[in-house]
N, C-alpha and C positions, 0 to 999 in steps of 0.2 A: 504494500500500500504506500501511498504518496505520503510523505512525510511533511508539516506545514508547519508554517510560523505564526504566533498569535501574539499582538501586542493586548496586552492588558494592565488591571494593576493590584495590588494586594488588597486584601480586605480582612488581612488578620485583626488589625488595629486599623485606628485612624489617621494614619500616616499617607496612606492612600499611596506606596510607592509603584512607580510606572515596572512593569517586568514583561518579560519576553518568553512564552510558553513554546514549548516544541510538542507535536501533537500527532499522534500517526492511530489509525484506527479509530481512533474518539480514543485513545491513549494517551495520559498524560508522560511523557517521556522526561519531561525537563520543565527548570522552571529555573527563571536568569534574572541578572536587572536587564533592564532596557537600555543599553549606555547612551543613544541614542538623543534620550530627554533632555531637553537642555536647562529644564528647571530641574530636577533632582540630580542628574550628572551621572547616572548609572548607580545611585547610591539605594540599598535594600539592607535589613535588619536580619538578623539570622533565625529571627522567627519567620519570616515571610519566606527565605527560601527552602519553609520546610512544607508547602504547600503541598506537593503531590504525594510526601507520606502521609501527610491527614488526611486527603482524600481516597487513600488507597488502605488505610488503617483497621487493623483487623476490629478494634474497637468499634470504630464508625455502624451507626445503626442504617441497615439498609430499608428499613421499611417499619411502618408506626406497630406499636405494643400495645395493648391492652392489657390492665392489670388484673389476674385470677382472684378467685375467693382463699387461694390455698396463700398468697400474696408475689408467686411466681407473674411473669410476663406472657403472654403468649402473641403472636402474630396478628396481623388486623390490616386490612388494606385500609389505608388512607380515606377514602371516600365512604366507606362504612364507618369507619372512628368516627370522621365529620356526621355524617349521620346522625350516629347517636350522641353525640358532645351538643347537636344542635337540640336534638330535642330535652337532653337535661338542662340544657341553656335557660330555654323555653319555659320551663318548668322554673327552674329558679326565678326567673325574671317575674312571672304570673304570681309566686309566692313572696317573694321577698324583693321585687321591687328593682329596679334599675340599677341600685349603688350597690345590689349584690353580688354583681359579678363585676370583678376588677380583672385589669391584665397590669402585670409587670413587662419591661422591656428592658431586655438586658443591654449589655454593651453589643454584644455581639449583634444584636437587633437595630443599632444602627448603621453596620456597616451594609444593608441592606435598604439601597435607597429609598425602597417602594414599602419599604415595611410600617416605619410610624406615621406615613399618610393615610395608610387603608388601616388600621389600627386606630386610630383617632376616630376617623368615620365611623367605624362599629363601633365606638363608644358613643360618638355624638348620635346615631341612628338607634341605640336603646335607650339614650338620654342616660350614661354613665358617667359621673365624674372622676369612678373611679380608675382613674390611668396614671400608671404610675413608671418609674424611669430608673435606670442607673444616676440620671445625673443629681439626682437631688439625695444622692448618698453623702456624697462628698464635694458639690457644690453649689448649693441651692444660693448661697449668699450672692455668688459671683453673678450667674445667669438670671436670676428673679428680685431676690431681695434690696441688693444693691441697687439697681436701675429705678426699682420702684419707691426706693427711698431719697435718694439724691437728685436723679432725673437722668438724663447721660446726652451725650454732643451729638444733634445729628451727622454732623463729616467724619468721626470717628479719633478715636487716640491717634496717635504717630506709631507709626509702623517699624519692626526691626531695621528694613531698607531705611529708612529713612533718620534710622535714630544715632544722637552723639551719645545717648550714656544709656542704660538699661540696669534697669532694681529687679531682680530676681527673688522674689522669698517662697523660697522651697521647692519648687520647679527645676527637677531635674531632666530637660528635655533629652541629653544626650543620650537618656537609657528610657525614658519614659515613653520619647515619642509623642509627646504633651506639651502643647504651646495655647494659648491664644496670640495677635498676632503681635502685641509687644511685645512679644519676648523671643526669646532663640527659635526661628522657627523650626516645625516637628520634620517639615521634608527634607532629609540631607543633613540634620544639625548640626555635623562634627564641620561641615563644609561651609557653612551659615555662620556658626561660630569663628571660624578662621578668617572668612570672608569679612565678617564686621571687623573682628580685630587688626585686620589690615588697613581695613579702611580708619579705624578710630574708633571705633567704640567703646565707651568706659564701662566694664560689666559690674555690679555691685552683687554681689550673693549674702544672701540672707536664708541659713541653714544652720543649723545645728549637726550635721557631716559635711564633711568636707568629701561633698559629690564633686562629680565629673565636672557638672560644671564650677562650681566651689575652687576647684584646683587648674583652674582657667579664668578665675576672676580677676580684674584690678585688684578688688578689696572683699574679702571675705570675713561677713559679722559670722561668726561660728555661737548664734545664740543659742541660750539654754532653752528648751524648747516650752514650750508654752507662754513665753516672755514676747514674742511678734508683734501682736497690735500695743502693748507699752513701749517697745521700737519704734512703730511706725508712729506714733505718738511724739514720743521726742524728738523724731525726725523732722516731724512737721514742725515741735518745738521752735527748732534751730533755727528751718527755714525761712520763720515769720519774724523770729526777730531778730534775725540776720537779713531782713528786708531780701532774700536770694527769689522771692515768688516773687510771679505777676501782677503788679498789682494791678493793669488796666484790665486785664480779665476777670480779673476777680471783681473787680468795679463793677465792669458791664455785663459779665453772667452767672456771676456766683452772689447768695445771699447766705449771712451764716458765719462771716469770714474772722469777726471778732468776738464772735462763740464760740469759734473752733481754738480762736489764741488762747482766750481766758483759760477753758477747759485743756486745754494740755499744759500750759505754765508748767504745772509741776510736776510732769512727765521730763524730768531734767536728766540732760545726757549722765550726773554721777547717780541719779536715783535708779534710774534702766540697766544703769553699766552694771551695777552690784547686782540687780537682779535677774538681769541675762547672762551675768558672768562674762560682758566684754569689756574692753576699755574704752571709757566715756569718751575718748579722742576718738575712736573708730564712727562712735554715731555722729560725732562733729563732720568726722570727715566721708560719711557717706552724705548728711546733709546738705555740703558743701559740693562735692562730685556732680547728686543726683539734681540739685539746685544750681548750677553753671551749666548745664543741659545742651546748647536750649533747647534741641528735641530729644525726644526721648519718654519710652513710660515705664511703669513701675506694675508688674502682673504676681499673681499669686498662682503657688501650685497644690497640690495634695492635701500635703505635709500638715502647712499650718492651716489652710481648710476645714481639716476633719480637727484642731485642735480648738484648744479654747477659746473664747470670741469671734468666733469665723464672720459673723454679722458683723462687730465693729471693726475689724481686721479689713475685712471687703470694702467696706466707709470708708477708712483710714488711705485705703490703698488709690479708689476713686475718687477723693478727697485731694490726695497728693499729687496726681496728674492733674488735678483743674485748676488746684493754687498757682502750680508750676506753668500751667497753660498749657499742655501736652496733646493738644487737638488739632485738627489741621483747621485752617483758616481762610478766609475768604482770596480767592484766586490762587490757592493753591491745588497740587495735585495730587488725587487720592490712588493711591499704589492700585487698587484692585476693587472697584464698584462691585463685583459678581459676573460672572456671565452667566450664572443662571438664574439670577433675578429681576423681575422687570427692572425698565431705565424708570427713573424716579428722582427729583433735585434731591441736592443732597449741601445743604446750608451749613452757613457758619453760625448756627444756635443751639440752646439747648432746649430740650424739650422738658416740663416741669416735673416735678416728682409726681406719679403716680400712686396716693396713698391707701387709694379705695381698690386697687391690687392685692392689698396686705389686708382688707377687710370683710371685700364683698365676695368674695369666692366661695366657693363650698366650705365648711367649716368641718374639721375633725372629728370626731363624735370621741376623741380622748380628751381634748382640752381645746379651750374656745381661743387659744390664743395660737394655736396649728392651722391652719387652711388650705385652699388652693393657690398655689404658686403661678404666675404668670409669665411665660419665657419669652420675650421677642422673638416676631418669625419676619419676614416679609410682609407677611401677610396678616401681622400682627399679632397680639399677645397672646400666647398658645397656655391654657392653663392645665396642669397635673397636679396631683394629692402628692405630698411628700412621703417620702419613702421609708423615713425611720420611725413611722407611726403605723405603718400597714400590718403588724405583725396584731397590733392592739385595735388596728380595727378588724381583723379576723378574730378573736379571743372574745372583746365588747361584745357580748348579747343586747338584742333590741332591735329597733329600725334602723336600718340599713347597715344590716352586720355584712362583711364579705362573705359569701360561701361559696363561692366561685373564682379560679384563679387561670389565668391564662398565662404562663409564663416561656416569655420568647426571649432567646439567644441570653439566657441568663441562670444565673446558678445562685438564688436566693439563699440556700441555705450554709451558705459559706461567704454570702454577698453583704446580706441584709445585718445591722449590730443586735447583737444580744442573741448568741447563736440559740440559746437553748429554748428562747421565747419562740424564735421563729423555728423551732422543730414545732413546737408544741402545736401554733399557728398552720403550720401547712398541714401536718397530720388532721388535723382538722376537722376540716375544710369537707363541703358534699362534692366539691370536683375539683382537683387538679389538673390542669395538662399543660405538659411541657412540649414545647419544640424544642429539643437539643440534638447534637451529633454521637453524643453517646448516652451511657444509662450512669447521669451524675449523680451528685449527694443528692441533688433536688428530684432529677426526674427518676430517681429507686422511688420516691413517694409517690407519686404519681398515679392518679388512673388512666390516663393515656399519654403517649411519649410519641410523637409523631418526629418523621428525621428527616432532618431541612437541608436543601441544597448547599455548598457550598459556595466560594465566591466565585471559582473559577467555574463555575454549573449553571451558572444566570451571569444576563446582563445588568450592566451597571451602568451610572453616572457620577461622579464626584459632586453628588448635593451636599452633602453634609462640610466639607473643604469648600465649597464656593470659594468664599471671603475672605479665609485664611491664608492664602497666596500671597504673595508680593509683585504677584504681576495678576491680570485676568487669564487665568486657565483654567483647562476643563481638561477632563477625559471622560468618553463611550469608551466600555467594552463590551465587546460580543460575546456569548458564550463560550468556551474556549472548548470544554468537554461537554457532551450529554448526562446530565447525573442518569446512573443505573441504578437499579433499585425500584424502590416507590417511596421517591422524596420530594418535597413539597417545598416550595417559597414561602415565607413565613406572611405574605401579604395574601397569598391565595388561601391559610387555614382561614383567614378572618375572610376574604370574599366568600368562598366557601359555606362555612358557619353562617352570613351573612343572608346569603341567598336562600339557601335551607329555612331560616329564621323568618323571611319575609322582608326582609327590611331593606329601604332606601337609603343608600349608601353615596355619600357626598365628600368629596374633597375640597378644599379651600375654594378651588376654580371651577367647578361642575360638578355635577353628578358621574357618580360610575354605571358602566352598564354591568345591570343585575341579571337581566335576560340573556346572556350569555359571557364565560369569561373572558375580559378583556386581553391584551397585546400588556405585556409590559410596559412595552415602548409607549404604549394609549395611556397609563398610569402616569407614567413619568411626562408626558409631551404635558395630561394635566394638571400634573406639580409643578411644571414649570410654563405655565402658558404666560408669554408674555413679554418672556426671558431678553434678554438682551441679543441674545445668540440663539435661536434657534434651535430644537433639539434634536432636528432630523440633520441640519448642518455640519451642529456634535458628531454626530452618530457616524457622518459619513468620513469623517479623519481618523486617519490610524494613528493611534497612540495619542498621549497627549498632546495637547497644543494651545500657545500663548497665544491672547488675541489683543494685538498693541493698539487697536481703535478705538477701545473703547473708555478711553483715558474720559476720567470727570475731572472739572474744575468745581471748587467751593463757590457756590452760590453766595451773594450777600445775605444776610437772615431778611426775613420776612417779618415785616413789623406788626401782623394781624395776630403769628401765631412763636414769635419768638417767645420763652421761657426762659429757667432759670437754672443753675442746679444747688440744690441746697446744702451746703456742708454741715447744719449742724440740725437734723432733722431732730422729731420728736425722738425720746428713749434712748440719743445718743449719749445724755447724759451720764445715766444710769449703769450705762455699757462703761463710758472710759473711769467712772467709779469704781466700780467691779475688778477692771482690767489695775486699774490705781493698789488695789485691797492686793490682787493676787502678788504685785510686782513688790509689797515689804513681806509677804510670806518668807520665812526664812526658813522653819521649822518643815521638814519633808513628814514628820511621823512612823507611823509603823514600817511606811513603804520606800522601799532605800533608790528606787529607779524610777525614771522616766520611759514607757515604754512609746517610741516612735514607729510611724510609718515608714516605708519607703520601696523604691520598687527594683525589680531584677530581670537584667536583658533577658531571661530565657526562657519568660513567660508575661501571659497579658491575662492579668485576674489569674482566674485557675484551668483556663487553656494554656498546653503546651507542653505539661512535664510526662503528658501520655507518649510523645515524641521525641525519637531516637537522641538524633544528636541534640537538642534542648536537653532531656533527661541528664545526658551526660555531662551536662554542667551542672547537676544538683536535682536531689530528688524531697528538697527538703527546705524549709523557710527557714535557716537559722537567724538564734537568737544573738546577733553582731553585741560584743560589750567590749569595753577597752581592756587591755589586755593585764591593766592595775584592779581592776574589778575581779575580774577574774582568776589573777595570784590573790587578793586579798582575800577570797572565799573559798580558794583550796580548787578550781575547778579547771580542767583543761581544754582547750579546743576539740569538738569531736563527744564531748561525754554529754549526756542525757539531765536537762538540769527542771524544775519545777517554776515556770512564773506563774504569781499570783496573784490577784487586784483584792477587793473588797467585793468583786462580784462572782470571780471565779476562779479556774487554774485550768492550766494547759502544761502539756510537758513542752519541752525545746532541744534542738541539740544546738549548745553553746557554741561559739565559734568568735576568734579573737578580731577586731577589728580596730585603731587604733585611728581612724578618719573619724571615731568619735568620743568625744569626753568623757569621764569618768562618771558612773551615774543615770547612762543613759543607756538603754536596749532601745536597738532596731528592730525589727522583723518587719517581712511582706505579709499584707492580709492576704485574702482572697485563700490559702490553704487548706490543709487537712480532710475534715470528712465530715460524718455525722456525728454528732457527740453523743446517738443513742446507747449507752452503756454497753446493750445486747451484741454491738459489733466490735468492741473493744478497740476501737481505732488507735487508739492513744497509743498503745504498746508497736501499731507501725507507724511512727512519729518519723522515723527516717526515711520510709520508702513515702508517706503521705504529708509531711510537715504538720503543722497546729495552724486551728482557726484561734485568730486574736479576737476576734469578736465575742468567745465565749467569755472573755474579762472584762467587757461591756453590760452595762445596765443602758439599754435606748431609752427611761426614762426620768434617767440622772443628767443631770447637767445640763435640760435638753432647750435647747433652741426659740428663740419666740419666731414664730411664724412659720419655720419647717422642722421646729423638734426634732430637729438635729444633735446626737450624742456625742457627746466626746469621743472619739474614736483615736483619735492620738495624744502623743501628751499622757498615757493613761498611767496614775499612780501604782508601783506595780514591786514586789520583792522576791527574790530569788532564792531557792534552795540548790543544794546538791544531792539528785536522787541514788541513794546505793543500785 
């Protein structure tokens, strides 16, 4: 047979890297970068080039399960599972009402373009609020809260391309593959980062390890962790009354500005240094750095996200690009409008806070101060239920309990905080069903388990990356291989399900056809109607490709509809109080560590370590401690050690690491298993790592408005297990 070349691009993560398939039979033979690209440059992550053994993996489930009364699996084509999944649907919905059936959508769920358009639809067509996300795990503040509390620039922050200095806190892009776009961007990073450096860029890192990127900064605060928004606090200190901010922007679109002074005052670089553990000259002189700019922005990652004050942290951070004046401005040029987003002016103002975001949404039925989150689309404010309360809304009896879950591209039960709540939670539950690729922690619970195409098994478009570029780029792929089997798209179980149900199914731009199943390509042409570029245009270039016409200039603002943004909104008070209290804590108590987040090239969440050579890099989340820590407590690199919070314990296997300070444990979440006793998981600690989240309580510490847990940062002490 003829042998073919396919240009396509990953969809392990959201990297979206360009690569080059070799193809013979509907055989995956090969799988390359694309050197070709001249925005990535040939550059692919060593997860992405493990594509054709995950497709080929003896794990991989070829066709959906149904779960027995005995609690074994057994076979089920696809279109009977839908079947019957539509008619418990049905049933649920008649009994318990529209907000009973939720769906989760996992990470893996977005690298699938068509999937949370037609997902929304079957929520908004049962009238369900309940839709829920990966992202409002670990950053509801960033994407919802923050914009809805300060307001945000319609022409957008300053762009990597365009930036003299960049504040990184906690954004480890070189391993993470995690950017938004002021910061190192995710395509290429090690290339991106060299590339700035050349040119000038001042990189500021703000971490508490000394990550990849940390040990490529100008200046590196290696703060203690939970100490960030008291940083970015003082930072802002210095810069007000070091006169280093804008002041005619702040004049003409910020209000709030001499609330913001007051209230940090005594957020003083010696009162943070002693509480972060850095020298108060370091915050002087990132101040000083990040405030001579004069472009440049200031982004957040994980780390301190999932840590203490994530809410005022996200304030602080959008607070300090607007003092600083970090937006682009009237007649200038914005890197990358979208090309897959209508053409729309694009001004030099701001739009005002959004307060009734944060009020009028669906409300949690845990606590009245949780609600619906509202995300910016194109198409405007896209709302979903936050994520660190769904476990307690399955648990809450009453109206509108969940009893139905539909979980896509995601693995809740090693995803979601407070592992042992959300066993409890999914167990449950009158119907689970999982789309995943194998039979994970979540989907062994399961009553049905249907098995979704891969990336290179469907077409695609780089919806999700629009914006994130530095130039307007796009890529169409075309199928590359035929999935075998009987596996499904994770937007056809919900057309599917849909049709079965009855229901009128709508996307932002039209209606779907329900009378028969639509074209991919018809999905996507009506996600993107309107687009700047065309998406049969898209479709018809191989490989990626830049489209240099479509440069915007910053419009003058509009005087009917210009806004404000406000730096010192309601409750910010109370927030830099709080963050004030934590930063003279001195006393650690019972718990002798700080247990932090962080992440590892050789996996994305808890895809990857089923895989050859990924495995070979570690089959296990180790517990990183400095290597003083670890003589002081008798323990060696390699031995089996117990951490433990005030909510739980996990074993760990110790492992010496000296990129971080004394006092602190690292580990990556997203590991391990079930914590059901009956499988004893714990005792394979090495072959399956530990979930961190069983040291989590989701309803400590938790968040106003997405009841968001502390998830890092977590007070935590160590033993030595015989």
């Amino acid at each position: 047979m003829a042998t073919k070349k396919v240009k396509t691009y990953c969809r392990f993560c959201h990297a979206y890297c360009p690569m080059e398939a070799t193809v013979e039979d509907n055989r995956l033979l090969a799988i390359e970068p694309d050197t070709s690209n001249e925005v990535y440059g040939g550059y692919t992550c060593i997860k992405g080039r493990q594509l054709a053994e995950q497709i080929y993996h003896p794990t991989r489930l070829q066709g959906s399960l149904k779960k027995q009364a005995d609690g074994s699996f057994a076979p089920i084509g696809s279109e009977q599972a839908m079947d019957e999944i539509a008619l418990q649907l049905q049933d649920i919905l008649a009994r318990f009402g529209p907000r009973s059936i939720a769906s989760y959508n996992g990470t893996y769920s977005y690298q699938n373009s068509a999937a949370h358009g037609v997902a929304r639809a079957f929520h908004n067509a049962i009238g369900s609020p309940s839709f829920y996300t990966s992202v409002t795990i670990d950053q509801p503040a960033k994407v919802a809260i923050g914009p809805a509390r300060m307001g945000w620039w319609n022409a957008g922050s300053h762009m990597w391309c365009d930036a003299d200095v960049a504040m990184i806190i906690g954004n480890n892009t070189l391993v993470s593959h995690y950017s938004i776009p002021g910061g190192i961007p995710s395509f290429s990073p090690f290339n991106a980062l060299r590339e700035g450096r050349k040119r000038g860029v001042k990189v500021i890192c703000i971490d508490p390890r000394e990550t990849e990127v940390a040990a490529r900064a100008d200046l590196h605060l290696q703060v203690k962790p939970g100490q960030d928004a008291a940083l970015l606090a003082s930072i802002i200190q210095v810069i007000i009354a070091e006169a280093l901010y804008d002041k005619d922007f702040c004049a003409r679109h910020t209000r709030g500005l001499a609330e913001l002074e007051r209230a940090t005052r005594r957020f003083t670089p010696e009162l943070v240094a002693a509480a972060a553990d850095i020298p108060a000259d370091q915050i002087r002189a990132a101040a000083r750095l990040f405030g001579a700019g004069p472009r440049g922005s200031a982004v957040t990652g994980t780390g301190p996200e999932m840590g203490p004050h994530p809410n005022l942290l996200q304030h602080l951070v959008q607070a300090l690009n607007a003092i600083c004046g970090r937006h682009y401005r009237e007649g200038e040029r914005l890197p990358n409008p979208g090309v897959l987003t209508p053409p729309a002016p694009r001004r030099a103002q701001a739009t005002s806070p959004q307060p009734q975001w944060l009020r009028d949404g669906t409300r949690s039925r845990v606590s009245p101060d949780i609600g619906e989150l509202f995300v910016l689309s194109p198409y405007g404010p896209q709302g979903e239920m936050p994520t660190a309360a769904i476990a307690d809304e399955m648990l809450l009896p009453g109206d509108g309990q969940i009893k139905a879950l539909i979980c896509v591209g995601g693995n809740p039960l090693l995803a979601w905080p407070d592992q042992e709540k959300t066993l409890k939670a999914l167990s449950g539950l009158d119907l689970l069903v999982c789309i995943d690729i194998k039979l994970a922690a979540t989907a062994r619970l399961a009553d049905y388990v249907l098995a979704p195409k891969l990336c290179l098994e469907r077409e695609d478009v780089t919806l999700l990356t629009d914006i994130w570029h530095h130039q307007a780029y796009s890529q169409y792929t075309p199928t590359v291989v035929e999935a075998e089997g009987d596996k499904i798209e994770e937007w056809e179980f919900f057309w599917g399900v849909g049709k079965r149900m009855g229901l009128a199914m709508s996307l932002d731009n039209g209606p779907i056809a329900m009378d028969h199943k639509p074209a991919k390509f018809d999905l996507l042409d009506n996600i993107t109607a309107g687009a700047r570029v065309p998406l049969g245009q898209i479709r018809q270039r191989e490989g990626g490709t830049v489209y240099p016409g479509l440069d915007v200039i910053i419009e003058a603002a509009d005087p009917a509809t210009r806004g404000h943004l406000d730096l010192f909104p309601a409750g910010l008070e109370a927030e830099l109080e709080a963050a004030y209290r934590d930063a003279q804590v001195t006393d650690t108590g019972t718990y002798s560590h700080l247990l932090v987040s962080r992440r590892m090239k050789n996996t994305y969440n808890s895809t990857g370590p089923e895989l050859s050579l990924l495995q070979s890099k570690g089959t296990t989340n180790p517990a990183f401690m400095h290597s003083q820590d670890l003589a002081a407590l008798g323990i060696t690199s390699g031995e089996i050690i117990e951490v433990y919070s005030a909510h739980g314990r996990i074993p760990a296997v110790a492992a010496a690491s000296d990129d971080i300070k004394p006092g602190v444990i690292s580990m990556s979440h997203c590991w391990g298993d079930s914590p059901d006793p009956a499988l004893d998981t714990d005792a394979r600690v090495r072959a399956l790592g530990s979930n961190t989240n069983r040291l989590i309580d989701n309803r400590q510490l938790a968040e106003k408005y997405s009841g968001m847990p502390r998830q890092s940062t977590i007070p935590v002490a160590i033993r030595k297990l015989s």
